[in-house]
Every structure is written in structure tokens, then in C-alpha cells.
C-alpha positions in Angstrom: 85.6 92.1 129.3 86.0 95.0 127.6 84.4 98.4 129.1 83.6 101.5 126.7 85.4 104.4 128.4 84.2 107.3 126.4 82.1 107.9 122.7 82.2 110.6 120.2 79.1 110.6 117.3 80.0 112.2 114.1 77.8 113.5 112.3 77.1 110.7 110.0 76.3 108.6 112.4 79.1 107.0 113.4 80.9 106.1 116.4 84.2 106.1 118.0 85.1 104.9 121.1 87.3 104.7 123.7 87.4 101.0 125.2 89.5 99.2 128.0 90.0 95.6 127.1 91.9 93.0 125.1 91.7 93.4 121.5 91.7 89.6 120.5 88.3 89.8 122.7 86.7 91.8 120.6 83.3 90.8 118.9 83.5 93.5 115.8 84.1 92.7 112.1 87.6 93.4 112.1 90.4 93.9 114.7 93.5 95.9 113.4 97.0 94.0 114.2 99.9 96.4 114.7 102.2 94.5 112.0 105.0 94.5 110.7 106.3 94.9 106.7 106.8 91.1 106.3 104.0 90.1 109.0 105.9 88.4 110.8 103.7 87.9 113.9 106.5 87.0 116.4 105.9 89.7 119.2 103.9 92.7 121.2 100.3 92.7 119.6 101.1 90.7 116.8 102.2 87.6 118.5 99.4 88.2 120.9 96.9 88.4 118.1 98.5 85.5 116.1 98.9 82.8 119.1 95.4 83.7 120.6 94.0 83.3 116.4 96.0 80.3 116.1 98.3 79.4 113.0 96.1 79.9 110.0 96.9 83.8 110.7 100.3 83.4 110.2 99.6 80.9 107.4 97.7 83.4 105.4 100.0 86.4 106.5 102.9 84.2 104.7 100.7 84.0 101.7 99.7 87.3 101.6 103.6 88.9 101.4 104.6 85.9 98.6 101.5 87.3 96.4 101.4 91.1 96.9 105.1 91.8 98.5 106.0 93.4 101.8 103.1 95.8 103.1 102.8 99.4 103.2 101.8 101.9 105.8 99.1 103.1 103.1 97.9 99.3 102.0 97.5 97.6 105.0 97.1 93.1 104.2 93.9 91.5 105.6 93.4 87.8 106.5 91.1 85.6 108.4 90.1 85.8 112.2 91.1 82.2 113.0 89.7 81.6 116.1 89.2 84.8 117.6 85.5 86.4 118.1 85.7 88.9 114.5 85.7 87.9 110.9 89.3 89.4 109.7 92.8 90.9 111.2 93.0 93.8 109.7 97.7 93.9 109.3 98.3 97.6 109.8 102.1 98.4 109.5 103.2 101.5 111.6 106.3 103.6 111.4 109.4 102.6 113.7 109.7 106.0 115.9 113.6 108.0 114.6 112.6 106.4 110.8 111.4 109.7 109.6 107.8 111.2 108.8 106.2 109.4 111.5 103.2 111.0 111.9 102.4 110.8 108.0 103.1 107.1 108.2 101.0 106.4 111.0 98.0 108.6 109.7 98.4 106.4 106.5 98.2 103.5 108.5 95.3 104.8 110.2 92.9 105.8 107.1 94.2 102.5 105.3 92.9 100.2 108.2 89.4 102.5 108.0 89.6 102.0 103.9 90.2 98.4 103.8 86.8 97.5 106.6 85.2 99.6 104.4 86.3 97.6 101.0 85.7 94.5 103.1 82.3 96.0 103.7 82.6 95.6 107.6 80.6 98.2 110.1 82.9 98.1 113.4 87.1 97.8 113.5 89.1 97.7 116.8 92.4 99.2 117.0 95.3 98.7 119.5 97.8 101.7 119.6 99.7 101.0 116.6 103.5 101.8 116.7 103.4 102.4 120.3 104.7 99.7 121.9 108.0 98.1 120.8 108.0 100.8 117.7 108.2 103.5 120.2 105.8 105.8 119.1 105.4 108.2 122.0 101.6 107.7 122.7 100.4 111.4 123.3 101.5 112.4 120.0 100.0 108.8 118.4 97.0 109.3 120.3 96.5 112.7 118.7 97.6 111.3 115.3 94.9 108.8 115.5 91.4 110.9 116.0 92.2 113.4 113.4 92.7 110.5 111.3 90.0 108.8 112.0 87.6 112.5 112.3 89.0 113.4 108.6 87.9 110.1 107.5 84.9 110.6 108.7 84.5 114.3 107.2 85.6 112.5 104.1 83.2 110.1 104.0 80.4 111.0 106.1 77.9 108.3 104.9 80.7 105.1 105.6 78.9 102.2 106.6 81.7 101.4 109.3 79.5 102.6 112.1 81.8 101.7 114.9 85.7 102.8 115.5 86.9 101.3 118.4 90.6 102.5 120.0 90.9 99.6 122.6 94.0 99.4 125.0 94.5 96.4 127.8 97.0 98.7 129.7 96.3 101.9 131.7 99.1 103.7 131.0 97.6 103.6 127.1 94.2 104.1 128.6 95.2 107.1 130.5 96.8 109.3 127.5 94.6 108.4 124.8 91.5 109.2 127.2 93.7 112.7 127.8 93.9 113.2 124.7 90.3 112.5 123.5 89.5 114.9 126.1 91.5 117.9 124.2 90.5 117.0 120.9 86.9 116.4 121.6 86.9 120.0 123.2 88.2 121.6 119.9 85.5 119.4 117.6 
């Protein structure tokens, strides 16, 4: 069960929050999956995501790259929820940490997630650390990446109708520096 750790209201309106818990649990429109170019959903959050969704995820993620191509950090792919608790997966691709311009790639990933829930007209995404895990990202620095992101989104567009940004995390170790972090940068908001 996931448990809401800390909140910041901007002044639209919107939330963001800070939640312990596992992302396939998560009742909200859209749950971002940290993918990869091709989505191919074999391991860390994607294989998670894809074997707890069941096969029509990877079935539709194989569909997806045949008609638009390999995914961007910018243009993150969508498909169905298959049988998790949201509507869509939401296939963010990170950057691989030592490929260059990671924090620019990982922004991009960041606002594209926000841009394609709010083309999808969805009002509440999760997202997992993206490019953390087996990409390597160190977490401080993607934890830092990921609430200006999502703050100049929101100065961007302060009337969104996505009303709830969720950064969920199952491990502590996560949960610890992004909750560090979201302590330094809600000090300098």
C-alpha cells in the first residue's frame, strides 16, 4: 500500500508528491514505465511493469516501435494498462548515465511524460526514478533533475488539468534522497 511521504501545491492547483509504494499499484490515470528505445520490457521497472500488466503491454509496445520507430527521450510511446489498477503506461526512455547530456535527456523525458497525460487528457501520473536503476543515473542529481522539471512544467502551464504528480519509489534508498532532495528544493521555491 502506498503511503504519501511529502506534498508540494503549486500554484495552479496542482499536486506533487512524494509516495512510498509499488508503482504497478498505483490507482492514477497513467503510470510512467522507465523504458527503453525499442521497449523492450525485459528487466528493472519495465519487466516489473510488463509481467505484473500482463502480455498485451508488450504486445502493444511491439506495435508501437513498428509504426512510429524507436522512441525518444522527448516523445515518450503510451499503451494500455493491461491489468494493472490505471488506464495507460506511460514508456518514458531515459538517458544511459556516461552517454552524454544526461540531465537534458532526462528533463526531456520528464516534461514528455507530463505532455503526453496531458494529450491523453489524464489528471494524476506516477513516476518511478527513471534512469536510476540499471541506467545508472546517480539519484541525487536525478532527483533534482526531476522537480525542476516537473515545477517548470508547471510554471509553464499553470492551468494543466493533470492535478496530481506522483514520484513513487518501493525502495528506501530511493525514498531517502529524493525526500532529501525535495527538502532543498522546496526550501528554495
Amino acid at each position: 500500500m502506498s503511503k504519501i511521504k511529502k506534498t508540494h501545491t503549486f500554484p495552479g492547483g496542482q499536486d506533487l508528491e512524494i509516495v512510498h509504494g509499488d508503482i504497478t499499484s498505483e490507482a492514477v490515470d497513467a503510470i510512467v514505465n522507465a523504458a527503453n528505445h525499442h521497449l523492450a520490457h525485459g528487466g528493472g521497472v519495465a519487466g516489473v511493469i510488463s509481467r505484473k500488466g500482463g502480455p498485451e503491454i508488450q504486445r502493444e509496445s511491439d506495435a508501437w516501435v513498428r509504426e512510429h520507430g524507436s522512441v525518444s527521450h522527448e516523445r515518450p510511446a503510451y499503451t494500455g494498462a493491461g491489468e494493472l489498477p490505471c488506464r495507460y503506461v506511460i514508456h518514458a526512455v531515459g538517458p544511459i548515465w556516461g552517454s552524454g547530456d544526461e540531465q537534458a535527456k532526462l528533463a526531456s523525458a520528464v516534461r514528455g511524460s507530463l505532455e503526453r497525460a496531458e494529450e491523453l487528457h489524464l489528471s494524476s501520473i506516477a513516476l518511478p526514478a527513471i534512469s536510476t536503476g540499471i541506467f545508472g543515473f546517480p539519484k541525487d542529481l536525478a532527483a533534482a533533475v526531476f522537480f525542476e522539471s516537473i515545477a517548470a512544467y508547471y510554471q509553464q502551464n499553470p492551468d494543466s488539468a493533470l492535478s496530481l504528480v506522483r514520484l513513487i519509489h518501493i525502495d528506501l534508498a530511493t525514498l531517502s534522497v529524493f525526500m532529501t532532495a525535495f527538502a532543498a528544493w522546496e526550501q528554495e521555491q
